[in-house]
N, C-alpha and C positions, 0 to 999 in steps of 0.2 A: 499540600502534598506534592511531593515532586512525581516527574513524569514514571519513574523508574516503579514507584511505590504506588503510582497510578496502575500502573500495569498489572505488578503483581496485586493489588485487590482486585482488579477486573479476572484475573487468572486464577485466584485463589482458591473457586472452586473443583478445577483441575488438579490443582494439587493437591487440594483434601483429598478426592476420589484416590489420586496417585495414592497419599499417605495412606489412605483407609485399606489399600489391595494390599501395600507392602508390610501392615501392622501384623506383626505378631509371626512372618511367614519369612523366610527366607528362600525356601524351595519348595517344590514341587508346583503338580501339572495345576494346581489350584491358585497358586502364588500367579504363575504366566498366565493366565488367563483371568484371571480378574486384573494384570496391570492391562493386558489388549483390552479389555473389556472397557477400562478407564480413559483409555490413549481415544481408542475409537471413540466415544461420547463428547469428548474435548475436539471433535473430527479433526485428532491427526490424517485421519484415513486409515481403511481396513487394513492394506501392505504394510504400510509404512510401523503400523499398532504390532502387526504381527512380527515382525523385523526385530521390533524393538526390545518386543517379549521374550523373543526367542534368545538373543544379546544377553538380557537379563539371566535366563536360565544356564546359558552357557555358560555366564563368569563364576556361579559355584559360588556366590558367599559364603562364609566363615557363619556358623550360628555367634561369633563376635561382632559383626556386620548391622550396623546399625541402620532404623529408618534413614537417616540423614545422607548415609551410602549410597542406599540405592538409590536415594533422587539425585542424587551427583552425579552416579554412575548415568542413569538417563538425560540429565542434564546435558552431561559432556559429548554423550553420543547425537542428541538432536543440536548442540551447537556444530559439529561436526559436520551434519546434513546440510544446516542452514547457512554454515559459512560460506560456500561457493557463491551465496544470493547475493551476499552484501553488495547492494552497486551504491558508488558515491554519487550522489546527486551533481556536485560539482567537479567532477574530475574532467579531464580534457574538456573544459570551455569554446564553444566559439565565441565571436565576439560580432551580430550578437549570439546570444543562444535561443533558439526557438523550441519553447516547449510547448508539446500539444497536451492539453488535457482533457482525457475523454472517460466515456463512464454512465449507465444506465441511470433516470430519476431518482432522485435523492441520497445518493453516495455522499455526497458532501464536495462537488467537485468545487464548489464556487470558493468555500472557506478553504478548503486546501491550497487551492489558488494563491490569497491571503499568506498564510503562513509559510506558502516558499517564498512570495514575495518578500516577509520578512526577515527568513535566510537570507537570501540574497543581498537585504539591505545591510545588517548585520557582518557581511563580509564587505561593505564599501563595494557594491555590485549596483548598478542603478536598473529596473525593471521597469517593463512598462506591459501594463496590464491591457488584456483584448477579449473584450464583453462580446462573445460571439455569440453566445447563448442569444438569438434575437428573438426568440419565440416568447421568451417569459420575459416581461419586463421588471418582474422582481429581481430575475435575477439579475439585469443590470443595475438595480438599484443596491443592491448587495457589494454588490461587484463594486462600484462607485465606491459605496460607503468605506469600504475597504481600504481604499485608494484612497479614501481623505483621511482616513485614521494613519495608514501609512507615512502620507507625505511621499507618494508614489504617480507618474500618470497613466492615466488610461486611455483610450479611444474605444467608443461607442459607435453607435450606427441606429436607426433608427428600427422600432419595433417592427420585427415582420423582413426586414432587411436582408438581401443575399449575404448566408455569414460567409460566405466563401468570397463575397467582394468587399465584405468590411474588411475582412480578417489581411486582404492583398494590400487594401489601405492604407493598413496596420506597419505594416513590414515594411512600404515606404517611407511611412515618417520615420521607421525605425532605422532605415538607412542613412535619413536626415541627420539623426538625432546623435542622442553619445550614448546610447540603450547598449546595456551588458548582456541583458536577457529580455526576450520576450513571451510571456505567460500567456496561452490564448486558450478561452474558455469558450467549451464548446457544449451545444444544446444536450442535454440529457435523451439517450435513445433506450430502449427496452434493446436486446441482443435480437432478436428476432425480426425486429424491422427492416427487412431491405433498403427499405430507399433512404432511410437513413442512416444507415453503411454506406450507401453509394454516394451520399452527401460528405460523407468523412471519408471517401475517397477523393473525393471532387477537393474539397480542403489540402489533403496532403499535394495534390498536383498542384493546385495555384500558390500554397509555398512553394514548391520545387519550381516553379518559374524563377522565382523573386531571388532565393537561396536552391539552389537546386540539391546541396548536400541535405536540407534541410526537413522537414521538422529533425534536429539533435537527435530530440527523444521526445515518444510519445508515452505518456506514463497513462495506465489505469486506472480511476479510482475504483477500489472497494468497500465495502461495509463490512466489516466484523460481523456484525450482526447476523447479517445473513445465511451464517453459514453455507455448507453446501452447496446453496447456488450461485455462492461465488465461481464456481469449477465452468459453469456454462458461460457466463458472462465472459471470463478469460480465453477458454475455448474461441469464442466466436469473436469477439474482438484482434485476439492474436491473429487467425485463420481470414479474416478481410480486411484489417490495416496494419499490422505488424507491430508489438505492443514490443517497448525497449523496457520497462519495465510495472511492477503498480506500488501505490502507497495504499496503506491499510488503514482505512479512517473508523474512528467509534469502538478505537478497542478497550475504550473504558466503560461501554456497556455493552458487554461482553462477560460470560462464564467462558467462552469459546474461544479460543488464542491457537487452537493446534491447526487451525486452517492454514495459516502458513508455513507450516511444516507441508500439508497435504501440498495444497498448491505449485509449492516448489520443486516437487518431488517429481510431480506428477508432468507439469508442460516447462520443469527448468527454466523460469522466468523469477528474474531478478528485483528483489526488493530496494525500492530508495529507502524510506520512510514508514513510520506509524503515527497516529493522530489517536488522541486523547482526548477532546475536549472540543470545546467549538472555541476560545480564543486564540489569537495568532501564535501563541508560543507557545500552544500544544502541541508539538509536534517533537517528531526527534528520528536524524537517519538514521538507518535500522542497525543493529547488533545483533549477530547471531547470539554470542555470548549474553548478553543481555538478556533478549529474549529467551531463549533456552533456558536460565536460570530464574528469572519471575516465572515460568511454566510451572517450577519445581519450587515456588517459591525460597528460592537459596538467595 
């Protein structure tokens, strides 16, 4: 199954719901309110559901107007929304590029890692992977393992290790080296944790010695899954290190795909990517259009 057709069956039951409010109804206060009824449980968000209902009511369908309209109709309007998000993961390059990847326990930061590294190689991009996570030594063995399926290098540091002095390590061999980009993965925090906020403040500053433009971009990860409380976790990450954008991991298990509608709407942060799966080619930068249309299953 490709990733597109991944999507829409993770979505699918958004869409039924959709389908189900639009059957048989083309107007009235009963028709708009049961499609917000459906947007909201898919958490577009309550604005954003109501917004969309109301669009709905005002365009007046024809009793000619098929189911298949209106999801178009909604389609076009939520790729509309999400278009301003679309950020290209590789557009204006530095050389190297320093990406931070950051992100509460068990987002999937470490596999996402992985699979831009495989973008990257994919374009003839050479990466070099930075196991900062030093607190869990799985994850550097994850992290490795990754790296030898690639045919990609890494640098490690020993468990327990200052990741803020591996990670400066890092950036000098990177200066050494002929690195296009550098991926640097960083311990899993809960949003709530003070200190390690101030830990991933301390991180951005000993980049900014080395590279001082630098980290590029700090990207997000998310879980799908989670809905809703993805909004805090972006919240408090954006508001203590400045988030350039997030990639949405797990949206194949998932009924829930309107959180990135909410999200966007809500703190106007920019989408790279969505993940799929746990192997390296599950992934794929994001499409409004895309997305918006597996919502509506189109």
């Amino acid at each position: 199954m490709g990733i597109l057709n991944t999507i829409k069956s993770a979505l699918s039951k958004t869409a039924n719901k959709v389908s189900t409010a639009i059957s048989g109804k083309k107007s009235g206060i009963e028709f708009t309110e049961a499609i917000e009824e459906a947007l909201i449980t898919a958490d577009v968000g309550a604005t954003t559901a109501q917004q969309l209902a109301e669009s709905v009511a005002k365009a007046k369908f024809p009793t000619s107007a098929t189911e298949h309209d209106v999801r178009t109709f909604l389609a076009d309007k939520i790729e509309t929304l999400l278009a301003p998000y679309e950020e290209d993961l590789f557009a204006s390059l530095h050389r190297p590029e320093i990406i931070l990847i950051v992100g509460v326990n068990g987002n999937g930061k470490t596999t996402t890692i992985a699979k831009i590294a495989k973008m990257f190689k994919e374009r003839d991009l050479e990466p070099l992977l930075v196991a900062a996570d030093t607190f869990r030594a799985a994850a550097v063995a994850q992290l490795s393992h990754w790296a030898n399926e690639l045919g990609v290098d890494i640098h490690t540091g020993n468990e327990g290790s200052d990741a803020a002095g591996l990670i400066y390590d890092a950036l000098q061999k990177a200066q050494r080296g002929r690195y296009d980009v550098v991926l640097i993965d960083t311990a899993g925090r809960m949003q709530n944790r003070i200190d390690l906020m101030d830990e991933l403040k301390k991180i951005r500053r000993v980049i900014g010695k080395i590279y001082p433009e630098a980290p590029h971009k700090s990207i997000l990860i998310l879980d799908a899954v989670t809905g809703q409380a993805v909004h805090k976790q972006v919240e408090t990450f954006q508001r203590e290190i400045k988030i350039d954008g997030i990639i949405l991991t797990k949206l194949d298990s998932t009924a829930k795909g309107g959180s990135v509608v909410a999200l966007t709407q809500q703190y106007r942060i920019p989408i790279f990517a969505v993940g799929v799966g746990e192997a390296p080619e599950d992934i794929r930068p994001f499409s409004a259009r895309e997305f918006a249309r597996a919502l509506f299953d189109l």
